[in-house]
TORGUMI-428784 format. One line per 4 residues: their letters; for each residue x, y negated, z of N, C-alpha, C. Coordinates in Angstrom, 2 decimals, padded with zeros to 5 digits. Example, Ala and Ser with C-alpha at 12.3 -4.5 7.8 and 13.67 -1.06 7.14 Angstrom:
as	013.19/005.69/007.80/012.30/004.50/007.80/013.20/003.30/007.80; 012.85/002.25/007.08/013.67/001.06/007.14/012.90/-000.03/007.87 .
END
This chain:
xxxx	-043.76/040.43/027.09/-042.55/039.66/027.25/-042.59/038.91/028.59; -041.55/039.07/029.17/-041.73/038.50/030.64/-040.70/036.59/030.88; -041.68/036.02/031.61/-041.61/035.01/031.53/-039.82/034.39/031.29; -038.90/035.43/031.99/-037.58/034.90/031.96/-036.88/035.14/030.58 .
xxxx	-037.72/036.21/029.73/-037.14/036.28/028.43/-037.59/035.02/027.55; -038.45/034.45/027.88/-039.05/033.20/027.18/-038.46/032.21/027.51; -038.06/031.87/028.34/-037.36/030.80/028.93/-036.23/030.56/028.48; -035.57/032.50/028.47/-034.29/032.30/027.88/-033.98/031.43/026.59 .
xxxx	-035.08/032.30/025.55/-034.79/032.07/024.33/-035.13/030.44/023.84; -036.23/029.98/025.13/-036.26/028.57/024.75/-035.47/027.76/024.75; -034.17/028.24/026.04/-032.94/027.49/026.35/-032.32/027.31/024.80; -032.19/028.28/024.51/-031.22/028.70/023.08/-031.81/027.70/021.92 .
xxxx	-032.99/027.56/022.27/-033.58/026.17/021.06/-033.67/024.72/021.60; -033.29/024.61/023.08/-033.12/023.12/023.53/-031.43/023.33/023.68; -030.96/024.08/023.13/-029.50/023.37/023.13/-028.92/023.15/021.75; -029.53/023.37/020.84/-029.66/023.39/019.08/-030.40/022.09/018.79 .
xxxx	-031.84/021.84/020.09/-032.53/020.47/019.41/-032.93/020.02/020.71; -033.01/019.18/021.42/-033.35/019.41/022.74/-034.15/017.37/022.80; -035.26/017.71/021.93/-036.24/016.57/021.31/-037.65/016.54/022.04; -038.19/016.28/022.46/-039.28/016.60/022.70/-040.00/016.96/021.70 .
xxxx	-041.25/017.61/021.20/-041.71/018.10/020.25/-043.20/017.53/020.28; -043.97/017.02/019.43/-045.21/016.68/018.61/-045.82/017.99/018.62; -045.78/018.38/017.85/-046.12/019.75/017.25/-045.76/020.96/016.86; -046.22/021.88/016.48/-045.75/023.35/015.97/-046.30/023.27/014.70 .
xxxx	-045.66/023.93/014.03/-046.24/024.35/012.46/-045.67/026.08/011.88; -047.08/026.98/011.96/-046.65/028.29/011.29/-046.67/028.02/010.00; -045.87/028.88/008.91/-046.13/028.78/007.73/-046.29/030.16/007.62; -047.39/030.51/006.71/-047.73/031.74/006.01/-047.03/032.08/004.37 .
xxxx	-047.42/033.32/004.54/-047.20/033.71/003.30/-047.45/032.62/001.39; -046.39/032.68/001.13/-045.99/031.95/000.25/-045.71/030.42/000.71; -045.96/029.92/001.69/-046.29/028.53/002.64/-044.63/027.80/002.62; -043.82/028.78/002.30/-042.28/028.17/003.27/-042.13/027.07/002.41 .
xxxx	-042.23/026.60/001.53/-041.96/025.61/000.55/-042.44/024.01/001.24; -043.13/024.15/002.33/-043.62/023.11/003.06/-043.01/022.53/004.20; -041.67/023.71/004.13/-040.52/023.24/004.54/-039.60/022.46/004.55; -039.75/022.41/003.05/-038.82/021.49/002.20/-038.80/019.83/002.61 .
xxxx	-040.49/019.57/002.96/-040.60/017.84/003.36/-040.23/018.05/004.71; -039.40/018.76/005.42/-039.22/018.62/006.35/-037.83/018.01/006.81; -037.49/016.89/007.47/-035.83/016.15/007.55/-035.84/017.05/008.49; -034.75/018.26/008.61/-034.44/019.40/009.55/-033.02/018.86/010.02 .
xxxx	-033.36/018.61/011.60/-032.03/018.41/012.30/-031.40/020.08/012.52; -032.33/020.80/012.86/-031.49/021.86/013.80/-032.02/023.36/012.62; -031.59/023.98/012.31/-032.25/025.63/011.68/-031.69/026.45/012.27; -032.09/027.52/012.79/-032.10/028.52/013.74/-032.77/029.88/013.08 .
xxxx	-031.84/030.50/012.58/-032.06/031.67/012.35/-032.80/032.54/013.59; -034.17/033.41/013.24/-034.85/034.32/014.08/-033.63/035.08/015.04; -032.40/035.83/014.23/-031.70/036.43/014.47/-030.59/036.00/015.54; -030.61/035.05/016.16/-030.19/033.69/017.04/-030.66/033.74/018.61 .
xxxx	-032.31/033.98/018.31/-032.97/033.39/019.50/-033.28/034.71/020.12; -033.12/035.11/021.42/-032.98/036.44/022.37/-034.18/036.40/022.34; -035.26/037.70/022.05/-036.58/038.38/022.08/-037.32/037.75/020.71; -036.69/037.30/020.08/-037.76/037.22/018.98/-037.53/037.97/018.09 .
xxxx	-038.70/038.47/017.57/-038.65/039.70/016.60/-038.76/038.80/014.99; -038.21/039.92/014.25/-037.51/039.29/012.42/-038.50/039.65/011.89; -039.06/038.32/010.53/-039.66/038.35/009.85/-039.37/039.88/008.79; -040.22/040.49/008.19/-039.46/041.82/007.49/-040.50/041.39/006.18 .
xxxx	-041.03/040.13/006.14/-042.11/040.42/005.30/-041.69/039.25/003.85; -042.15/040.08/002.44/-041.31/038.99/001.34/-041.68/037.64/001.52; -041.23/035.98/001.48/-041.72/034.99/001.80/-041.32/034.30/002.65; -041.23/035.08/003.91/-041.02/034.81/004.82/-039.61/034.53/005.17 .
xxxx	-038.93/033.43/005.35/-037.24/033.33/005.62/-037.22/034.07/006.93; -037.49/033.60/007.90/-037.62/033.81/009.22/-036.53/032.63/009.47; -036.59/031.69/009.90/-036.06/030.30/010.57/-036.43/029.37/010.92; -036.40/029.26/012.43/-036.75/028.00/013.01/-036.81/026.80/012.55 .
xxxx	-037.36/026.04/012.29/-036.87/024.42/011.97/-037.16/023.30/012.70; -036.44/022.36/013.02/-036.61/021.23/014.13/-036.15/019.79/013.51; -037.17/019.06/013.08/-036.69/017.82/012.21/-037.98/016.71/012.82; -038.41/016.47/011.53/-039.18/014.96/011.97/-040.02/015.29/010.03 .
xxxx	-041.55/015.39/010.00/-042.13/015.29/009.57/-043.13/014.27/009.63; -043.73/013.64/008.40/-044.88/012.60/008.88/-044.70/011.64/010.00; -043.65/011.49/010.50/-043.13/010.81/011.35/-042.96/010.79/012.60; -043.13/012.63/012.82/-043.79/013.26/013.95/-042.20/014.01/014.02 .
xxxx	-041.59/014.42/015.39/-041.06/015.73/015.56/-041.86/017.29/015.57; -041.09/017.98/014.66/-042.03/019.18/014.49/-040.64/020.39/014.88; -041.36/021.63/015.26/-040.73/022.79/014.86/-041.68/023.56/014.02; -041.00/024.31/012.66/-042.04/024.72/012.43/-041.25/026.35/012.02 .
xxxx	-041.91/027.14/012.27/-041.49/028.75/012.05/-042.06/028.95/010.34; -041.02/029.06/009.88/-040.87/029.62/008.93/-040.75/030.93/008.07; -041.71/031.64/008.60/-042.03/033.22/008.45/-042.78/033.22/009.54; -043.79/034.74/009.97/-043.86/035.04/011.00/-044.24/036.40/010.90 .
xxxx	-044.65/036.79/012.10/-044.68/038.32/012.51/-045.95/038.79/012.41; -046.16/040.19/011.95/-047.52/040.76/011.61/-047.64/042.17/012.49; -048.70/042.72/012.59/-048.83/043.77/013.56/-048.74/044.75/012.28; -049.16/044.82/011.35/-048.56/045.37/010.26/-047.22/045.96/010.13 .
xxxx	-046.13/045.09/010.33/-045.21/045.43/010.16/-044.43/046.29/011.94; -045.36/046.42/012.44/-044.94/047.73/013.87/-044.64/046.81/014.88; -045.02/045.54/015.14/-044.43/045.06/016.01/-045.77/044.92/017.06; -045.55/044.68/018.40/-047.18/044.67/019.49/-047.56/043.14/019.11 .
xxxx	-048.57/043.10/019.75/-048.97/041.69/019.26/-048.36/040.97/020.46; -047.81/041.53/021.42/-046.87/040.49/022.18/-045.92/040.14/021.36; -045.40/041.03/020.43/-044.04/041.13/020.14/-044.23/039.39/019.04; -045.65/039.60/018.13/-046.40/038.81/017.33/-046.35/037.70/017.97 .
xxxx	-046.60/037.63/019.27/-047.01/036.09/019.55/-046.15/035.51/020.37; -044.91/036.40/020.71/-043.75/035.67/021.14/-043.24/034.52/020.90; -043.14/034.16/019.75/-042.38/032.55/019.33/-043.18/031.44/020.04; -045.08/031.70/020.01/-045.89/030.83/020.24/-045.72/030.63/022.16 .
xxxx	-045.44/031.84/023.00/-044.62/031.23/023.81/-044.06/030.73/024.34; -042.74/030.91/023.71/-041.57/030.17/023.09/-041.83/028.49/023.00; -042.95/028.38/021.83/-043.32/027.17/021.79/-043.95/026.48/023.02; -044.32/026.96/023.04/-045.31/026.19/024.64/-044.37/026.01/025.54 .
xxxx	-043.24/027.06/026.12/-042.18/026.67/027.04/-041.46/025.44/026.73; -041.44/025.25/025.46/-040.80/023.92/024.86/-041.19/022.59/024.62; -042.80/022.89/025.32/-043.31/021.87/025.62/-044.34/021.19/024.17; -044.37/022.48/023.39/-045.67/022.40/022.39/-047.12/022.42/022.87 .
xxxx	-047.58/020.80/022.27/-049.46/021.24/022.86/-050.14/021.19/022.00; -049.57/021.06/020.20/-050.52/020.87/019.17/-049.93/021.81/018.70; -050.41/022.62/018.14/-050.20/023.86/016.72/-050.89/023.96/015.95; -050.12/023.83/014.45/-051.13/024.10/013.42/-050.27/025.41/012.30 .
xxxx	-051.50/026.08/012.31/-051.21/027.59/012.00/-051.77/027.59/010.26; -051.35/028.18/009.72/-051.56/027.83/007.86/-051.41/029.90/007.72; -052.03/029.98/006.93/-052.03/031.76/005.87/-052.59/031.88/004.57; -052.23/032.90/004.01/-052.77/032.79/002.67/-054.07/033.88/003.33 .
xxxx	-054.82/033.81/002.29/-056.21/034.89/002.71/-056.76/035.45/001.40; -057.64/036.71/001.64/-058.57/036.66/000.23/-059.63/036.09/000.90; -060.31/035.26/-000.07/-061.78/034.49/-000.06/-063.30/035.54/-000.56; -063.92/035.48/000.35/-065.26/036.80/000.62/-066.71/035.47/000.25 .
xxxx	-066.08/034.18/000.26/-067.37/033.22/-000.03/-067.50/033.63/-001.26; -068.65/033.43/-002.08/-069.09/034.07/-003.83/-069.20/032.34/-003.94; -069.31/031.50/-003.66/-069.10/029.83/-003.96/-067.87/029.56/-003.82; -066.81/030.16/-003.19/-065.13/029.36/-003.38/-064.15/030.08/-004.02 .
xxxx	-063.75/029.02/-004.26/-062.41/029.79/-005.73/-060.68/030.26/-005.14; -060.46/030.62/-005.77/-059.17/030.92/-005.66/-058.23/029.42/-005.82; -057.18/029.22/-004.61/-056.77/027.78/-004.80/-057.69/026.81/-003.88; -058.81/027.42/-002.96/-059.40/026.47/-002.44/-058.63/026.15/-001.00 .
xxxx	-058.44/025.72/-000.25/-057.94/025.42/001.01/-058.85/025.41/002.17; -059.04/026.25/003.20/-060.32/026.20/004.23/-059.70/025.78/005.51; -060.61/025.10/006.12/-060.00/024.97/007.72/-060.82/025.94/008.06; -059.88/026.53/008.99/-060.78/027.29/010.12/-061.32/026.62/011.29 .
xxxx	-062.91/027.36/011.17/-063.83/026.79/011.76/-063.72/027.65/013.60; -063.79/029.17/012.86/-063.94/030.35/014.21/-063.10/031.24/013.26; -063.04/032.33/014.25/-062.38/033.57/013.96/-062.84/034.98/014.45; -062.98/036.18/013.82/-063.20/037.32/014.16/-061.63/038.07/014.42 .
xxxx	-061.62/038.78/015.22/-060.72/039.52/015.58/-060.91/041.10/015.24; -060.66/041.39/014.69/-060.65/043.31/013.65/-059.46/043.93/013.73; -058.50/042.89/014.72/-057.37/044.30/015.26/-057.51/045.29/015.71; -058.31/045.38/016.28/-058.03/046.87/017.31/-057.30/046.18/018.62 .
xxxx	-056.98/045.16/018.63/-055.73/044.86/019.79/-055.96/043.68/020.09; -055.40/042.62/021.52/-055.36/041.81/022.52/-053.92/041.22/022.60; -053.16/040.18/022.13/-052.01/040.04/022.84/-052.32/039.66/024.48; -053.30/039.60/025.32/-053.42/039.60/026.61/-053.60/040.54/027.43 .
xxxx	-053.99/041.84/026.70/-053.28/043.25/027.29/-052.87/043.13/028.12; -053.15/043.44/029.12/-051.82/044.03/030.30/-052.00/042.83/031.54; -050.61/043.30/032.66/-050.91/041.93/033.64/-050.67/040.26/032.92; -051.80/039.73/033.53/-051.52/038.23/033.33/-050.52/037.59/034.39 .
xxxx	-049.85/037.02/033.89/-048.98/035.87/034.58/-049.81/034.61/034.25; -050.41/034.36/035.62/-051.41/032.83/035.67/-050.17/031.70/035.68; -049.07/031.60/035.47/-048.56/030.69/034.87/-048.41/030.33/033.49; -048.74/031.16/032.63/-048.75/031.00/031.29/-050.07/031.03/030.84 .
xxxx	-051.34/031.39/031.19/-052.68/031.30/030.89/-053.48/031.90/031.95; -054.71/031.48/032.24/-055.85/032.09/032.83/-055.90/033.74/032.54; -056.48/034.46/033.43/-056.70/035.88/032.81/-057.70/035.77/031.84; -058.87/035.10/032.26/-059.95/035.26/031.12/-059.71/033.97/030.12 .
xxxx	-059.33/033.51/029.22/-059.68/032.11/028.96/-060.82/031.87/028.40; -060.76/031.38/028.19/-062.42/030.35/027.38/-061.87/030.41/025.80; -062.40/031.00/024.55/-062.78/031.05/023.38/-064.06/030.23/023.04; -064.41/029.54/023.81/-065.77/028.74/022.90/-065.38/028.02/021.90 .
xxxx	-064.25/027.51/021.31/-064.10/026.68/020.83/-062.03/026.80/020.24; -061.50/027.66/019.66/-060.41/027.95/019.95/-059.72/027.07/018.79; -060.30/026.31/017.44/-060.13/025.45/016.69/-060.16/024.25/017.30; -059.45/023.17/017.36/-059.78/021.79/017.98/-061.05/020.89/017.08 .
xxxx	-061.46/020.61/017.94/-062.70/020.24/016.82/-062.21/018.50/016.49; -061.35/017.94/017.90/-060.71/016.62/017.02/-059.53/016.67/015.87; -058.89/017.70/015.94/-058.20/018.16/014.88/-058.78/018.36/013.54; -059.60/019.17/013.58/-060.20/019.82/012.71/-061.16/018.51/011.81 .
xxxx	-061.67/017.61/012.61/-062.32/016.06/012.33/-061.10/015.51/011.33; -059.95/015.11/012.04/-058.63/014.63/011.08/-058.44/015.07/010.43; -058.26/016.49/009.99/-058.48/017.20/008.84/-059.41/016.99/007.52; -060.44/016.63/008.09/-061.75/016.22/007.16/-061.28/015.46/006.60 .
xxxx	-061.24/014.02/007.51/-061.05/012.83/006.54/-059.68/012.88/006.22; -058.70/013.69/006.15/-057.51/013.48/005.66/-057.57/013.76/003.28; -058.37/015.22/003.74/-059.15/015.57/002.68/-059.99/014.78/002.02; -060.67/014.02/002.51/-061.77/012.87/001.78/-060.26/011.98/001.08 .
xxxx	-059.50/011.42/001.94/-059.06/010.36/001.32/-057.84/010.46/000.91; -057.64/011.81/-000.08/-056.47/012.48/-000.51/-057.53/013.19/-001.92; -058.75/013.08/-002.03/-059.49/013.90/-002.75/-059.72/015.64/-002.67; -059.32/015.94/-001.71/-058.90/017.47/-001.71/-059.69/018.05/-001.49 .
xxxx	-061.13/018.77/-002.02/-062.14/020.04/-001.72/-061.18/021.20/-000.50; -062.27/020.47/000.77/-061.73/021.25/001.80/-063.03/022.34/002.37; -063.08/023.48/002.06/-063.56/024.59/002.49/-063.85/024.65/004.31; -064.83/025.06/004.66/-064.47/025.17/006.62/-065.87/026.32/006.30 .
xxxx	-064.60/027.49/007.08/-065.65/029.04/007.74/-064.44/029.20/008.13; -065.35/030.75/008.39/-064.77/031.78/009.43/-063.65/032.88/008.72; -062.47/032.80/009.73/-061.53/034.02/008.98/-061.81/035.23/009.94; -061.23/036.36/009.46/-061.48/037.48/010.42/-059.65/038.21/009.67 .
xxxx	-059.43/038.75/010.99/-058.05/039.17/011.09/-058.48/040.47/011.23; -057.52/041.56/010.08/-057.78/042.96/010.03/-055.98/043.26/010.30; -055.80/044.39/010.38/-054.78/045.39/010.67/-053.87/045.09/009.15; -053.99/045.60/008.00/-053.38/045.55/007.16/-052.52/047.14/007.13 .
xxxx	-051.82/047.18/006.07/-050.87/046.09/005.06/-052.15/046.78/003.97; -052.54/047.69/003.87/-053.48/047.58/003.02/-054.55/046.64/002.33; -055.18/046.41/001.32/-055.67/045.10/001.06/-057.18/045.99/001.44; -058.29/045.70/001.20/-059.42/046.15/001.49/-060.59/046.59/000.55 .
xxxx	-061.22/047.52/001.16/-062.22/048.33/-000.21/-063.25/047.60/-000.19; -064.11/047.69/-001.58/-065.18/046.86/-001.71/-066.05/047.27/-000.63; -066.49/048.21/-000.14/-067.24/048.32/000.90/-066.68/048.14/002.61; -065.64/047.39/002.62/-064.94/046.73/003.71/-065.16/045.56/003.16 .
xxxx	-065.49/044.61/002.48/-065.14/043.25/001.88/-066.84/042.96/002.49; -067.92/043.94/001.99/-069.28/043.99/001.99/-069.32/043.68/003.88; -068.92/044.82/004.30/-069.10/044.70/005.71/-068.60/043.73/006.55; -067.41/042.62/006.00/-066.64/042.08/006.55/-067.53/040.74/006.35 .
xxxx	-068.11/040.72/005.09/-069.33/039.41/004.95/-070.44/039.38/005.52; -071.23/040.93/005.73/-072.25/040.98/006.86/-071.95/039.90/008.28; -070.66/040.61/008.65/-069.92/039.95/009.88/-070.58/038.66/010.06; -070.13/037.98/009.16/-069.87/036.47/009.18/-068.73/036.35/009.11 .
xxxx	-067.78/036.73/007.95/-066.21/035.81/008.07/-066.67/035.54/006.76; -066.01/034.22/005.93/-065.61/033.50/004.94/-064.23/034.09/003.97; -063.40/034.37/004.47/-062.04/034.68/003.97/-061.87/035.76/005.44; -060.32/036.73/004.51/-059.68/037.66/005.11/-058.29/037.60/005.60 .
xxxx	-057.92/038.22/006.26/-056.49/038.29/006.32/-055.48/038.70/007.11; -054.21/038.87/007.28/-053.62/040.06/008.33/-052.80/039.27/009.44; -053.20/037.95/010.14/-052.33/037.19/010.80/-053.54/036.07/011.91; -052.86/035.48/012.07/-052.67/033.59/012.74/-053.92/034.13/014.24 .
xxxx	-054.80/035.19/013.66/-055.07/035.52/015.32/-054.85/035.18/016.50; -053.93/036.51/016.39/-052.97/036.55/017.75/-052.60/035.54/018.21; -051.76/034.70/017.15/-051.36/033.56/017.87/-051.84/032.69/018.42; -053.40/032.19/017.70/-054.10/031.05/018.11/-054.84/032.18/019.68 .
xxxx	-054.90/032.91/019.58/-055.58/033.98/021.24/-054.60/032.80/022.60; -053.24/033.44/021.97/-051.56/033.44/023.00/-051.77/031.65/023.43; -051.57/030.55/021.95/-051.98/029.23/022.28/-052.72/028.89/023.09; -054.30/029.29/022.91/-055.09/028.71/023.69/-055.20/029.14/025.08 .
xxxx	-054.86/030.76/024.98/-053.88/030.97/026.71/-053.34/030.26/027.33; -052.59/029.42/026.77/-051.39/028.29/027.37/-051.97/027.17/027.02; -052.84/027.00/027.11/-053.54/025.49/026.50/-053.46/024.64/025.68; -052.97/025.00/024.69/-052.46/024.43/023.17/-054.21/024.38/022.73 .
xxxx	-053.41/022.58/021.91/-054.48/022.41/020.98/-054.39/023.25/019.69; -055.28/023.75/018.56/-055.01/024.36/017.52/-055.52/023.94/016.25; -054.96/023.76/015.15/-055.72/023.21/013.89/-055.26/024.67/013.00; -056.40/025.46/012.29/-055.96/026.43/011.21/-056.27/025.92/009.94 .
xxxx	-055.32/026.49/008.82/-055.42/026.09/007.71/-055.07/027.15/007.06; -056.19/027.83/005.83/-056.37/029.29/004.82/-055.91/028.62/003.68; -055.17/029.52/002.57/-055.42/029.22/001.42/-055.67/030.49/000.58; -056.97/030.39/-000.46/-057.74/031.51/-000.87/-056.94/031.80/-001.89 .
xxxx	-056.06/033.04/-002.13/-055.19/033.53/-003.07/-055.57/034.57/-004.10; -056.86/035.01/-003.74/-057.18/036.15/-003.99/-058.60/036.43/-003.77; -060.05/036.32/-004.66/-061.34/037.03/-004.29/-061.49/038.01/-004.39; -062.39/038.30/-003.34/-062.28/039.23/-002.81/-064.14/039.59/-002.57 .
xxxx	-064.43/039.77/-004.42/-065.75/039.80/-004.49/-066.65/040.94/-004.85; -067.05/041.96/-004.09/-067.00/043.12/-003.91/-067.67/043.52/-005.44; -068.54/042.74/-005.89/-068.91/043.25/-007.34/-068.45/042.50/-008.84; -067.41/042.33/-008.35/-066.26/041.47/-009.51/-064.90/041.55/-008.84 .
xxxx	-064.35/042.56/-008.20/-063.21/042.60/-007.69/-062.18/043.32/-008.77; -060.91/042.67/-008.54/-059.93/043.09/-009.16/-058.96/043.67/-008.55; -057.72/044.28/-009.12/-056.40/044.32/-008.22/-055.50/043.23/-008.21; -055.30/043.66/-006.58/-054.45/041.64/-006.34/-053.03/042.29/-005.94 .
xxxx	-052.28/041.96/-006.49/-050.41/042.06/-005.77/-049.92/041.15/-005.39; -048.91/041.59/-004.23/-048.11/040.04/-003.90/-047.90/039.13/-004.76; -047.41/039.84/-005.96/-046.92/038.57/-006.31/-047.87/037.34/-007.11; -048.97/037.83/-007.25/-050.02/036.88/-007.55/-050.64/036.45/-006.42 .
xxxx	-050.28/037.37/-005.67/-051.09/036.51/-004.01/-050.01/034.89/-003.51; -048.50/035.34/-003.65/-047.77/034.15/-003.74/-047.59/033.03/-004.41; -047.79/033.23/-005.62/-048.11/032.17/-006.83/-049.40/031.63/-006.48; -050.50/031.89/-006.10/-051.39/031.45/-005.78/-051.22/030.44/-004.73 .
xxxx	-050.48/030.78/-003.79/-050.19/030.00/-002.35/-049.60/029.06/-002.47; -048.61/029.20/-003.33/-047.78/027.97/-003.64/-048.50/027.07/-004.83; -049.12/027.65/-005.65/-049.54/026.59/-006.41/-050.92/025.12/-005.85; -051.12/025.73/-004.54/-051.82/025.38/-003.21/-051.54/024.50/-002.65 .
xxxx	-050.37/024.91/-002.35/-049.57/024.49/-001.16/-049.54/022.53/-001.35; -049.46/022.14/-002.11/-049.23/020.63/-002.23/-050.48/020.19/-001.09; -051.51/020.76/-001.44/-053.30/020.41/-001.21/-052.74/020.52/000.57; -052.42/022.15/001.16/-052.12/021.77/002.42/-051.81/021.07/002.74 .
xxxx	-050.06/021.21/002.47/-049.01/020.32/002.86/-049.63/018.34/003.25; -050.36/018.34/002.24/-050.88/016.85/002.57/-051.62/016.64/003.39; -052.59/017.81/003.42/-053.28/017.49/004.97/-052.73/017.62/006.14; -051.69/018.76/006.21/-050.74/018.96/007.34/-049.87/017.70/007.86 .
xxxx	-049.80/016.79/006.49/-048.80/015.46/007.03/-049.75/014.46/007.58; -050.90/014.54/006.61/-051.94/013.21/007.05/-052.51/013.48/008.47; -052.68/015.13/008.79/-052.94/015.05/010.92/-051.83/014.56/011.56; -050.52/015.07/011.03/-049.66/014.56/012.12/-049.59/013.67/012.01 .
xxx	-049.57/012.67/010.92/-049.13/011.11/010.94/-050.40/010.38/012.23; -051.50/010.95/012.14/-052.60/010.62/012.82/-053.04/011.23/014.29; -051.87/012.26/014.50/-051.79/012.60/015.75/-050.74/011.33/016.97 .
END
């Protein structure tokens, strides 16, 4: 996506909300309900904003939102895009762009996952600590435009670790068992065989899942701070595994979702 298509489409969201912005907030699968605490000045249908590609996935509304959370101005995307569903991972990390042109420097990225720890349950909530990448793919592919990120950036550290701190104690003093490992991002839409679950724990990942990658790659390109947040919908325990369907993967997320949602308000209030 070239820099003037981003610009464009950012115009199209500073003339709908034209606020300065706090933060970003992705919501994942089953997640949109965390929408709801949101006082939304402006909603912006995907279908609105020039180069952004449509949520196709169940859950997902696909709509912008621009209000005032925790006492913070937020936008927060309400669906998002998967390489799964045929799109490039530019196409994926377009909005996060988007965001940054708009003058986003905090993002906090939320997904549902299956959980590969044999100690955490289904319903647990993890921050992400690190991340493995098991796409096959780069949204930095191709020429860099050193106005939007370095060619090489720096991954030492692509979680904010003062974020990720607020997070903690938001959890201590809310009571909330907060989980922190590693996710690893696979291709999808398929869910995974016990002897992919085996190999994926050799790795070192904690939980699985088909997203928030890309985006946190594209962010820290552009120098965004990042806070991730998993919720385990589904184990994913290679010698006690079951069959998982959406729709128990969603019920799971939402029955969750309170546990996020509170930590998501208690950083921003503290950002």
């Amino acid at each position: 996506m070239t820099r003037s298509t981003i610009d464009a489409c950012a115009h199209v969201v500073r003339e709908r909300f034209n606020t300065p912005i706090d933060a970003a907030i992705i919501l994942g699968t089953g997640l949109g309900a965390l929408a709801d605490a949101i006082s939304v000045e402006a909603s912006i249908d995907y279908r609105d904003l020039p180069g952004f590609p449509l949520s196709t996935v169940e859950s997902h509304s696909g709509r912008l939102l621009c209000g005032t959370l925790a006492g913070k101005t937020v936008v927060a995307m309400q669906g998002r895009m998967h390489r799964y569903e045929g799109y490039s991972l530019q196409q994926v990390t377009f909005p996060v762009r988007v965001l940054r042109a708009l003058g986003v420097d905090t993002m906090i990225v939320s997904n549902a996952c299956g959980g590969m720890h044999p100690l955490w349950h289904k319903g647990d909530v993890m921050l992400i600590a690190d991340h493995i990448n098991l796409l096959g793919d780069n949204p930095l592919i191709g020429p860099n435009d050193d106005v939007l990120g370095p060619r090489f950036p720096d991954m030492s550290e692509p979680y904010d670790a003062s974020l990720r701190a607020r997070a903690r104690d938001v959890a201590v003093a809310n009571g909330i068992t907060l989980r922190e490992g590693v996710y690893v991002a696979v291709q999808g839409p398929n869910l995974e065989t016990r002897a992919e679950y085996r190999m994926l724990r050799v790795l070192g990942a904690d939980v699985v899942g088909m997203s928030t990658v890309p985006e946190v790659i594209v962010a820290r390109h552009g120098g965004m701070r990042v806070l991730g947040l998993s919720i385990i919908t589904d184990l994913c325990l290679p010698d006690a595994l079951e069959p998982a369907s959406v729709e128990h993967i969603i019920e799971a997320a939402r029955s969750a979702e309170p546990q996020l949602g509170a930590i998501v308000n208690g950083v921003l209030a503290r950002l």
